[in-house]
C-alpha positions in Angstrom: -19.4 50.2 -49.7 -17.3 52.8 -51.6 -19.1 55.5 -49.8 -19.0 53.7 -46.1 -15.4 52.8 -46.5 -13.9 56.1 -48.8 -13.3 58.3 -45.4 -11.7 55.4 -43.5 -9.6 54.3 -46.4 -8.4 58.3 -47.2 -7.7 58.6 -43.0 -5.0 55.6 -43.8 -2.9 57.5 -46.9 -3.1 60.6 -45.1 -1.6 59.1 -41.9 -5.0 60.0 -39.8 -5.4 63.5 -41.2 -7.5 65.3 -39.0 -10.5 66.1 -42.3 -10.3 62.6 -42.8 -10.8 61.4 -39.1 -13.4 63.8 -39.1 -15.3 62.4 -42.0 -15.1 59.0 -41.1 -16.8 60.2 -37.5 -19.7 61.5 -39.3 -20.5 59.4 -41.9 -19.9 56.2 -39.3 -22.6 58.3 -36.8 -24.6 59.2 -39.2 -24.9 55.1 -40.6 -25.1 54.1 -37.1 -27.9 56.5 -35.6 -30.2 56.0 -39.2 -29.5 52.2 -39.8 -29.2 51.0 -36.8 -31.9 52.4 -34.5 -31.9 50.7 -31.3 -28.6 49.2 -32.4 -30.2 46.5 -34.5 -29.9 46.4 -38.2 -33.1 47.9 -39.9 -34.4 48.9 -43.8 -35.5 52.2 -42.9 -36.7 52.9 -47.0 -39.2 49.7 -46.6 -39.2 47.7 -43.5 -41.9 49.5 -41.7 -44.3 49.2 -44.3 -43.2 45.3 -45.3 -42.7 46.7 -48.3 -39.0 45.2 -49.1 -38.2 44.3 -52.6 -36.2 41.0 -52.9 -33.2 42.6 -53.9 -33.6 44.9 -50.1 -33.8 42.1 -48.2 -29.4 41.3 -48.1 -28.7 45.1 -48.0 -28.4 44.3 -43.6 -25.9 41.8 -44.3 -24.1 44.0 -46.6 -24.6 46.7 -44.3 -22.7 44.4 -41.4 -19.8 43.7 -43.3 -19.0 46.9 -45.0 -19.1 48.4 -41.2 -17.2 45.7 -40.2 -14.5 46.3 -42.4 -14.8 50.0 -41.6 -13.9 49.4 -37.9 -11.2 46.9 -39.1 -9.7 50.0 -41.1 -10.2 52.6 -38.8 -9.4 51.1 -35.8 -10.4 54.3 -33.7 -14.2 53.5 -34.6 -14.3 50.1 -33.6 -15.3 50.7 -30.2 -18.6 52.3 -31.3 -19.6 49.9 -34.6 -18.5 46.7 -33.0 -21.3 46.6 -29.8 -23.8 47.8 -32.6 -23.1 44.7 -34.9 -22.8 42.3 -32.1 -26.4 43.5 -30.9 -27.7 43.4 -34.2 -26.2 39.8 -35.3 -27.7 38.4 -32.2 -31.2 39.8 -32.9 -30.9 38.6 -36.4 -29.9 35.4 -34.8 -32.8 35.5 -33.1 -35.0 35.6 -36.3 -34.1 32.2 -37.4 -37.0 30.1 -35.9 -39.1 29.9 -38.6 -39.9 27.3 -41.5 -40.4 24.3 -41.4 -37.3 23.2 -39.9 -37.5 26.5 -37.4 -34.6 27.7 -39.0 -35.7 29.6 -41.6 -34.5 33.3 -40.7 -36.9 36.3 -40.5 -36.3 39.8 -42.2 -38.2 41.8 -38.7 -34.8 41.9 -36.7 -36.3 44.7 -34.2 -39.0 42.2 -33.1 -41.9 40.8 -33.9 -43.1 37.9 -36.2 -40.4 36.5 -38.9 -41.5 38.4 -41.6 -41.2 37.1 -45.3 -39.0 33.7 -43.5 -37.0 31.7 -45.6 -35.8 33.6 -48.4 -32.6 33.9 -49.9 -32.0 37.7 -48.8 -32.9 37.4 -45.2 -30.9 34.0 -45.3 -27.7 35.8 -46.5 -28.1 38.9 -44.4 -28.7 36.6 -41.0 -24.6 34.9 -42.4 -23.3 37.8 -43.0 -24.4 39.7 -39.6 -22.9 36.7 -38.1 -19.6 36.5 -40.0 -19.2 39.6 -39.7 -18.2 39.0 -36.3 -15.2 37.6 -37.4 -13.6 40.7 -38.4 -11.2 40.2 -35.7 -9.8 37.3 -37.6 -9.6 38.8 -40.8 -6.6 40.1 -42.3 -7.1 43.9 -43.1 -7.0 45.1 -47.0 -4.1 45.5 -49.2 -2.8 48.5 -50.0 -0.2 49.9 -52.1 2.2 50.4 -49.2 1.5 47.1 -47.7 2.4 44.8 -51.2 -0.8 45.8 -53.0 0.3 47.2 -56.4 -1.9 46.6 -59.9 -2.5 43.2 -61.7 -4.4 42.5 -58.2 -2.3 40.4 -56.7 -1.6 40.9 -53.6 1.9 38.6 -53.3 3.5 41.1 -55.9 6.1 42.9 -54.4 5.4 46.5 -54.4 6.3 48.3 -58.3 6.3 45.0 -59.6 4.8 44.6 -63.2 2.1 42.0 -63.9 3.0 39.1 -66.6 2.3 39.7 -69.7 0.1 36.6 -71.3 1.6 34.1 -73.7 0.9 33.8 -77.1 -1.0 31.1 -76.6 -2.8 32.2 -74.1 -3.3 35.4 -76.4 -4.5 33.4 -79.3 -7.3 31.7 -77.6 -8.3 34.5 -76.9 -8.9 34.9 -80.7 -10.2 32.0 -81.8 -12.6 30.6 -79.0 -14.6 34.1 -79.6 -14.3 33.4 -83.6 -15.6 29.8 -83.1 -18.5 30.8 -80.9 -19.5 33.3 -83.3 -19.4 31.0 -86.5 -21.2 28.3 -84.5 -24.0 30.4 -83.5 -24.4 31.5 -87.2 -24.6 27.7 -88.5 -27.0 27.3 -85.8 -29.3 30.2 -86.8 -28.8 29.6 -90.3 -29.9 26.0 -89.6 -32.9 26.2 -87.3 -34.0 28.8 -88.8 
């Protein structure tokens, strides 16, 4: 996400610097024309050879979101990633007719048979190419200049200093660390 989103977040501080613009262009292109062949979401590393670890199998959904975002943030590249994810999220859409309640979603959103149906990683992808719709909706991430500042709350008027924690707060802390310690040590001690 860091990567996808860097360009488009460095284009906002610099007040659409031409570089940054630039970058953003590419690196948007570049994710489009390799992920998205055919403008539908697809693995190139494994998805040909059905040869997606678990883990690979949600990396679409992230991929929806953090482009998502990326047109949220630079506006000026909506108008090419938004048609893409709406393509994709309805073929992905499409995958979810398997199982058996027939809506168990697929992994295959190009077409084809509902490959490896049902689990966990093709579920969340299929919710997230779909949610990602919703972009629209969404308010845009804070920035410093917008009432971000550190402590990470976003309310915080801008320079403000977070609160510092009470003592309380600071001794437990302390002591629920100490405790858990000491009682894993009687209970060694004693089972063993």
């Amino acid at each position: 996400m860091t990567v996808l989103l860097a360009p488009q977040l460095t284009d906002l501080q610099t007040a659409g610097a031409a570089l940054w613009r630039e970058r953003t262009d590419n690196l948007v292109g570049s994710t489009l024309d390799t992920f998205f062949p055919n403008g539908v979401a697809f693995e190139v590393a494994c998805e040909t050879r059905n040869t997606c670890p678990t883990d690979a199998r949600a990396f679409k959904g992230f991929l929806h979101r953090w482009l998502a975002v990326a047109a949220q943030v630079a506006p000026f590249k909506a108008d090419a990633v938004l048609p893409v994810l709406r393509k994709s999220a309805a073929a992905a859409a499409g995958q979810c007719t398997s199982g058996a309640n027939g809506r168990a979603c697929g992994f295959n959103w190009s077409g084809g048979p509902a490959v490896n149906a049902g689990g966990a990683g093709e579920q969340m992808s299929v919710l997230a190419a779909v949610s990602s719709l919703l972009i629209g909706e969404a308010k845009a991430p804070v920035t410093g200049a917008a009432g971000g500042g550190p402590g990470g709350s976003n309310t915080a008027p801008p320079g403000s200093e977070p609160s510092k924690p009470s003592s309380a707060a600071r001794t437990g802390a302390g002591v629920w660390p100490l405790l858990l310690g000491v009682g894993t040590c009687c209970w060694v001690v004693l089972m063993g």
